[in-house]
N, C-alpha and C positions, 0 to 999 in steps of 0.2 A: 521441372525444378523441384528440388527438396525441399522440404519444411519441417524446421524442428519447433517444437511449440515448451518452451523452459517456464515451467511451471512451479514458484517456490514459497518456502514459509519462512516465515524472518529465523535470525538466528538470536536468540535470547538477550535481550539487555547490548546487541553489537551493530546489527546490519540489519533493517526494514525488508519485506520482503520485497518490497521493488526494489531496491539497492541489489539485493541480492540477485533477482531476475535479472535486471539492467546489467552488470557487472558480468554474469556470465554469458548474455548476449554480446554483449560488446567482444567477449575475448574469440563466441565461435564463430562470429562475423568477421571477426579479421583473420581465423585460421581458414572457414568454409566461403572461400566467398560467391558460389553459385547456389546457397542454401538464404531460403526465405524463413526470417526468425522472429518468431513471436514471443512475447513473455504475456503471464500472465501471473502477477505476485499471489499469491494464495495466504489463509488464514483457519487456524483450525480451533476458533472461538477465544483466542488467548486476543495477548497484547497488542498484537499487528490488525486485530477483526475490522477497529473503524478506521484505518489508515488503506485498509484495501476495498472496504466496500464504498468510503469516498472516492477512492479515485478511481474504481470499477463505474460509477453513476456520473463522475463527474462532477462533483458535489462543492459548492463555497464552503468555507470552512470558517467561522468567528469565534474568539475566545472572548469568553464572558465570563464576567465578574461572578461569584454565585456563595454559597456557602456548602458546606458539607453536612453529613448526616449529624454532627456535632457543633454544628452554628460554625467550624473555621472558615475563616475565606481563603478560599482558593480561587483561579483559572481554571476555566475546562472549555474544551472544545464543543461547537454546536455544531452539526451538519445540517445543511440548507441544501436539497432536493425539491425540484419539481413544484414550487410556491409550500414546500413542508419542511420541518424543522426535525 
């Protein structure tokens, strides 16, 4: 059996890199269909970094309340790994 392994990085400000892996898996799963398809979203330190290494790890994800380096409040995401934050 074949194996392709679609390996991607998000596309700026549009599509996650797992959207984008997902999305092309699906289309050569349904043209190849004796071929075993992996995706694997990728990240190259930008904006997609902790959206792929959460879901790389498997990770719970909680948004907390917090403030910024200027006292604003904002949301920001916490990842929760292996009893570590």
């Amino acid at each position: 059996m074949k194996s392709i392994l679609v390996a991607t990085d998000s596309f700026k400000g549009t599509f996650s890199a797992k959207k984008v892996s997902e999305t092309i898996s699906k289309v050569l799963s349904e043209e190849l269909n004796e071929t075993q398809i992996k995706t694997l979203p990728l990240a190259d330190g930008g904006e997609g970094s902790f959206d792929c290494v959460t879901t790389f790890l498997n990770c719970e994800v909680l948004n907390v309340n917090c403030t910024d380096l200027f006292f604003n409040k904002i949301t920001a995401p916490v990842a929760f790994w292996d009893n570590c934050a």
